[in-house]
RODO-2510 file (C-alpha; in nm, 4 decimals, decimal comma):
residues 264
     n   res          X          Y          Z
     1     x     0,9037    -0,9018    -0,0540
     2     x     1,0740    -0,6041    -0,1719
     3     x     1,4029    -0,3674    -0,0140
     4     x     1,4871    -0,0178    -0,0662
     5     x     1,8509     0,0998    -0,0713
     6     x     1,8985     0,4198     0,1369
     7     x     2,2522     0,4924     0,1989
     8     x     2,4094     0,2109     0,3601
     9     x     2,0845     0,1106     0,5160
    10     x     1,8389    -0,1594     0,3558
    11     x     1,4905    -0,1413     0,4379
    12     x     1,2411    -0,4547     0,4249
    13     x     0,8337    -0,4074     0,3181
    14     x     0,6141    -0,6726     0,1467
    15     x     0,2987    -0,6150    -0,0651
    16     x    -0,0273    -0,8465    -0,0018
    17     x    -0,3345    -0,7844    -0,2192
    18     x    -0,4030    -0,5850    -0,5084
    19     x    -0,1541    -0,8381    -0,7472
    20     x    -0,3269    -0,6657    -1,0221
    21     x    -0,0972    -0,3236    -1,0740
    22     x    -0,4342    -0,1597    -1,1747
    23     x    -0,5867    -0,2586    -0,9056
    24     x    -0,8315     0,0447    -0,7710
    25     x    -0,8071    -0,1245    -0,3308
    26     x    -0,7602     0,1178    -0,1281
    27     x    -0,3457     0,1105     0,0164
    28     x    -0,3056     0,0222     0,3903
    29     x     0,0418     0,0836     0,5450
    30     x     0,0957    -0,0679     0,8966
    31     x     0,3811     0,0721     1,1055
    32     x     0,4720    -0,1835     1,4052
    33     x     0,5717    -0,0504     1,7614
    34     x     0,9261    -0,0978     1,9183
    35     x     0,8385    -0,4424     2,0348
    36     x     0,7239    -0,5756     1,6798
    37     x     0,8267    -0,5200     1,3144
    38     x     0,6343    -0,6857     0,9607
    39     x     0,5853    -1,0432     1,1337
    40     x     0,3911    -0,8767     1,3720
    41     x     0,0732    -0,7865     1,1648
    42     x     0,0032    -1,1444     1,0441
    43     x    -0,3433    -1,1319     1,1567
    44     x    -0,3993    -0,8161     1,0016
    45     x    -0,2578    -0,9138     0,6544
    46     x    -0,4952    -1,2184     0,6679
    47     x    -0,7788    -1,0867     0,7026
    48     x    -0,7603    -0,7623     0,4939
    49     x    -0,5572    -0,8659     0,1489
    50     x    -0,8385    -0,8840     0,0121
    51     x    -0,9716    -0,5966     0,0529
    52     x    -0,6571    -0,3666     0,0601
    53     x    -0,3642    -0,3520    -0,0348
    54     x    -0,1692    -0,4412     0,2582
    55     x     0,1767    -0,3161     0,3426
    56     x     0,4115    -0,4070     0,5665
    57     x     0,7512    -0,2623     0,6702
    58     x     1,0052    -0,3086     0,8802
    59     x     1,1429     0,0108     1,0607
    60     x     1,5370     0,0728     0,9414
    61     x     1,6940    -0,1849     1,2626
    62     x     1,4339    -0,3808     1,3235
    63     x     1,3173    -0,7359     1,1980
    64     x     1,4783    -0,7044     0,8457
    65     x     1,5755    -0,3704     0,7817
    66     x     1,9654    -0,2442     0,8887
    67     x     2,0469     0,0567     1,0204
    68     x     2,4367     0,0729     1,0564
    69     x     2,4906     0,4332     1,1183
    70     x     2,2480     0,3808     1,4327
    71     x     1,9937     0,6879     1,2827
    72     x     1,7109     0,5136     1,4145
    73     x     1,3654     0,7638     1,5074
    74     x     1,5646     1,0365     1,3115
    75     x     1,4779     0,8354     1,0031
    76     x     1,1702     0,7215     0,9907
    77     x     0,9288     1,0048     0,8436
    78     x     1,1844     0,9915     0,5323
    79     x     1,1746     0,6043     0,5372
    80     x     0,8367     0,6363     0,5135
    81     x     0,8196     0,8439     0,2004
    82     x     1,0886     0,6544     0,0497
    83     x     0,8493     0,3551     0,1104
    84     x     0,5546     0,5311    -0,0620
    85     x     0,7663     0,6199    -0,3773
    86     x     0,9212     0,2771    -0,3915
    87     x     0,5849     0,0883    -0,3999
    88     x     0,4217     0,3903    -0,5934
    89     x     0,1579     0,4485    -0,3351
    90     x    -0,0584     0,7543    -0,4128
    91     x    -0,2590     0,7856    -0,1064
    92     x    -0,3037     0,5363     0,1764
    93     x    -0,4115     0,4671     0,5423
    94     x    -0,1447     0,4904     0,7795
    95     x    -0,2410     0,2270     1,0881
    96     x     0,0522     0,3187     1,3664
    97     x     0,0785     0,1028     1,6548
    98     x     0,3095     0,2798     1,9514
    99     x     0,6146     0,4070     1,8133
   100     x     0,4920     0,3624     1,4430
   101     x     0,2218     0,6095     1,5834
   102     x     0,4278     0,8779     1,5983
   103     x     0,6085     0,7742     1,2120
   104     x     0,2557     0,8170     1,0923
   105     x     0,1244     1,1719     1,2615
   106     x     0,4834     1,3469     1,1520
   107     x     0,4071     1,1678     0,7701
   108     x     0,0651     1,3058     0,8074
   109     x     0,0978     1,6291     0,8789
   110     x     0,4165     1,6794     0,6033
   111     x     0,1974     1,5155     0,3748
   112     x    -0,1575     1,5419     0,4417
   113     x    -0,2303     1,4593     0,0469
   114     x    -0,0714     1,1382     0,0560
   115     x    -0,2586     0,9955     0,3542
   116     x    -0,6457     0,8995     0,3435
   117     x    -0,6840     0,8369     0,7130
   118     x    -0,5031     0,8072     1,0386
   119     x    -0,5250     0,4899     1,2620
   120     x    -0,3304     0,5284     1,6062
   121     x    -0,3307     0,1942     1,8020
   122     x    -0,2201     0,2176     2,1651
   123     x    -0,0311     0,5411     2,1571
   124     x     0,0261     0,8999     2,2100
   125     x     0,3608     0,8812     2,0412
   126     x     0,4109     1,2030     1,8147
   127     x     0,1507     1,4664     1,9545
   128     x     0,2534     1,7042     2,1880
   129     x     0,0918     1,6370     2,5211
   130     x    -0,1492     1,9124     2,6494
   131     x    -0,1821     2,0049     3,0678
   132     x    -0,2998     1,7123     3,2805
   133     x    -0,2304     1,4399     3,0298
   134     x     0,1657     1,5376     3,0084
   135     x     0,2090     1,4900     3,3823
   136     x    -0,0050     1,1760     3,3533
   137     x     0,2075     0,9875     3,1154
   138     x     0,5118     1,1638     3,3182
   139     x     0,4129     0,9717     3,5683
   140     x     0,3570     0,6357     3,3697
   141     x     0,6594     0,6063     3,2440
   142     x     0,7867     0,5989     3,6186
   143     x     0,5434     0,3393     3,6968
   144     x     0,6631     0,0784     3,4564
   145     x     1,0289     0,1343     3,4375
   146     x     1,0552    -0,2208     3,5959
   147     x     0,8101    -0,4006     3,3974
   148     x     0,9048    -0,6739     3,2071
   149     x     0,9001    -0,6750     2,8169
   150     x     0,5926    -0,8870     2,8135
   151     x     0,3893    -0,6965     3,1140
   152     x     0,4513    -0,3409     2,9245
   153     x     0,3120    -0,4617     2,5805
   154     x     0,0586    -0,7229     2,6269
   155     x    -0,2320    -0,7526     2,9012
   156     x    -0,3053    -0,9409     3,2040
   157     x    -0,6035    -1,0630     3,0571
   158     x    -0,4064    -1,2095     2,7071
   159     x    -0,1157    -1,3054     2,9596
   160     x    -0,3005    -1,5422     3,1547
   161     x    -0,5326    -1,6751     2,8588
   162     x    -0,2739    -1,7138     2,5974
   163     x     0,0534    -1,7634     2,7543
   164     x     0,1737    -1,9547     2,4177
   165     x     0,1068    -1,6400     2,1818
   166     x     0,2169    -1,4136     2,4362
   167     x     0,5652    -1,6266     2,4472
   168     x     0,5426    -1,6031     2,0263
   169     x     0,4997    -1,2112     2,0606
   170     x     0,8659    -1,1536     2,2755
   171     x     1,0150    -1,4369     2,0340
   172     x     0,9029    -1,1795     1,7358
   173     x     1,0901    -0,9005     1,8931
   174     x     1,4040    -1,1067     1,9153
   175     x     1,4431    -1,0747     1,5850
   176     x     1,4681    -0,6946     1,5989
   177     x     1,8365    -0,5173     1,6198
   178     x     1,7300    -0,2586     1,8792
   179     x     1,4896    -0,1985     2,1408
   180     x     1,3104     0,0059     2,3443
   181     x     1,6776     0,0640     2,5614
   182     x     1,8750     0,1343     2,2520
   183     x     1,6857     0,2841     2,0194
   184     x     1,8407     0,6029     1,8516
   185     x     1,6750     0,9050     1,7154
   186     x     1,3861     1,1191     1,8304
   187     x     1,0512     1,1603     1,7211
   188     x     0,8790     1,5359     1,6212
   189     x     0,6373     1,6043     1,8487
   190     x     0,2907     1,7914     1,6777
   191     x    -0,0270     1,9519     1,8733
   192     x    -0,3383     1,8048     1,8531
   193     x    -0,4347     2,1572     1,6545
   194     x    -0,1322     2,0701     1,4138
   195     x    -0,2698     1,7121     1,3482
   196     x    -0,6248     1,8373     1,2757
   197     x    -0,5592     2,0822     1,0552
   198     x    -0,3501     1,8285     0,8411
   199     x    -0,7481     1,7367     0,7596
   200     x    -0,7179     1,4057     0,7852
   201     x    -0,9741     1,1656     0,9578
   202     x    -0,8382     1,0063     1,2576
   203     x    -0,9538     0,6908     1,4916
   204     x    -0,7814     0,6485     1,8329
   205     x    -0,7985     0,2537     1,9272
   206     x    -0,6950     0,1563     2,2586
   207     x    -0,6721    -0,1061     2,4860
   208     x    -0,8217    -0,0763     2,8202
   209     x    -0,5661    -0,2821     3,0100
   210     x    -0,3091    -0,0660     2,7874
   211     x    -0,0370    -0,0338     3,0844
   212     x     0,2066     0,2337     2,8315
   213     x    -0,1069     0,4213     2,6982
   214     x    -0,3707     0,4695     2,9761
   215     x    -0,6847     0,4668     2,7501
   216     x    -0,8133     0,7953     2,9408
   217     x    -0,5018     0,9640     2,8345
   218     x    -0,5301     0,8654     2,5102
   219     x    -0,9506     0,9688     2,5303
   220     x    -0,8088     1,2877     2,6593
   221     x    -0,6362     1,3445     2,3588
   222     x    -0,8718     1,2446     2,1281
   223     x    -1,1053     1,5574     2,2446
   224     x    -0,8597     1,7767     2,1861
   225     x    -0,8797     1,6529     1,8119
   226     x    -1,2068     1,7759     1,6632
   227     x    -1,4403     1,4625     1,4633
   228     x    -1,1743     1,2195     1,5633
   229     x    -1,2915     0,8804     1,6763
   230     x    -1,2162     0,6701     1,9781
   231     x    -1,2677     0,2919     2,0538
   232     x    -1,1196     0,1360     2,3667
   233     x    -1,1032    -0,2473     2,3527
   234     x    -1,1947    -0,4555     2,6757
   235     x    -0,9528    -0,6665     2,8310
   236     x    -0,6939    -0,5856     2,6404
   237     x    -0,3263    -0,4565     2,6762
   238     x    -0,0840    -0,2470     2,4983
   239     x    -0,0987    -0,4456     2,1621
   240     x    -0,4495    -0,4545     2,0573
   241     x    -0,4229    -0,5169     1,7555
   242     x    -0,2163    -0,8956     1,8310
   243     x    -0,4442    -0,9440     2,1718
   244     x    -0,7592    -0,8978     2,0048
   245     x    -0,7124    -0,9403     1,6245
   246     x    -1,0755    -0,9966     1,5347
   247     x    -1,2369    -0,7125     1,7322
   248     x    -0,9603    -0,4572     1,6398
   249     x    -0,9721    -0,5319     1,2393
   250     x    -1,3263    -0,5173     1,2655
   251     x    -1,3430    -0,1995     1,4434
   252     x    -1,0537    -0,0684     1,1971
   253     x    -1,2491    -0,1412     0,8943
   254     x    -1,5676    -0,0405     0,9887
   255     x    -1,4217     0,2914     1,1019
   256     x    -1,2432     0,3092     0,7815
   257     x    -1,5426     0,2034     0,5932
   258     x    -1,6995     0,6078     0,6532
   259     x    -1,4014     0,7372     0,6820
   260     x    -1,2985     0,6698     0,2943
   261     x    -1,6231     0,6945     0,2020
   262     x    -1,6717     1,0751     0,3115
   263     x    -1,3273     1,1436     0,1465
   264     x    -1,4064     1,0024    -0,1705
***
């Protein structure tokens, strides 16, 4: 566990894998969503610490991280890099997950040389929405105004199957400063033709029961972003990557698997 100083905020990450400072494993960042922070990736930092080195990071006012001056979104891209200079990461993956989505296309595209490959889990957060899909999630965001916190981010499928981890994902969240109501800030927004020429290989993951992201809104998207790759999961919701750890790391690293492999 490790914090960086930035003004008079304190930002949490941890390190797993890779003990060895030499050590040539590729870096993995994970950026959580509004309705998770580092606890949230558990199942991700299990099974790939040993084959990455795995970083996780709490977003400045949520899980362990402060934010006192209430900066929020408006931070996060330079949290980010402060993050990469802190743990002296050269290049890594960025996997986003909703709002860390967004962090990790506006990191991207500033800094296309410091990122090996995109991972966007469950979101559209960050790109700049083109005719059709705009009114679309226009319209989403209408349609689940009165959700509760647990019907917007996890599926009716995990819902009814796993009512005890679904009750552990909300009691993660508590833990978190701000929420989805009061978080401050805004987000850059960057075309799909922005994004791709940052030349960095992207893979859209999605759930198909995803009631935020619609998965063909986030398909849509994804052919608007030449060799980009898509993967929707079955009977899952808006947090793929907790609903369906196994299938989602093993789609991740397989994906990631060519992905590094052409870049090296």
């Amino acid at each position: 566990m490790a914090w960086i100083e930035t003004g008079d905020a304190r930002l949490y990450y941890e390190v797993h894998g890779g003990a060895d400072t030499a050590s040539a494993m590729p870096w993995v960042v994970l950026l959580h969503g509004v309705g998770g922070n580092h606890a949230s990736w558990f199942h991700q930092v299990a099974a790939w610490r040993e084959r990455f080195r795995v970083v996780v990071v709490d977003a400045r006012g949520f899980g362990r991280s402060t934010d006192p001056g209430n900066i929020g979104r408006d931070a996060f891209v330079g949290d980010l890099e402060r993050l990469f200079d802190a743990a002296q990461i050269d290049r890594a993956v960025l996997v986003g997950q909703s709002m860390g989505g967004g962090t990790a296309i506006s990191y991207t595209c500033r800094h296309p040389d410091r990122v090996s490959a995109l991972v966007l889990a469950d979101t559209l957060f960050g790109v700049e929405l083109p005719d059709g899909v705009r009114e679309e999630m226009d319209a989403v965001v209408w349609r689940t105004a009165t959700l509760s916190q647990q019907e917007r981010v996890l599926g009716p499928t995990f819902r009814r199957q796993h009512p005890g981890l679904a009750t552990l994902y909300t009691a993660l969240a508590s833990f978190n400063a701000v929420n989805v109501r009061t978080l401050a800030g805004a987000q850059t927004l960057h075309s799909p033709r922005e994004i791709a020429a940052a030349g960095v290989p992207v893979l859209f993951v999605v759930g198909e029961e995803d009631a935020l992201f619609p998965s063909h809104a986030v398909r849509a998207v994804h052919r608007e972003l030449p060799g980009s790759g898509f993967v929707e999961l079955p009977g899952v919701g808006h947090s793929a990557y907790f609903e369906a750890h196994d299938a989602f790391n093993a789609v991740v690293v397989d994906w990631l698997m060519g992905a590094l492999g052409a870049a090296a």
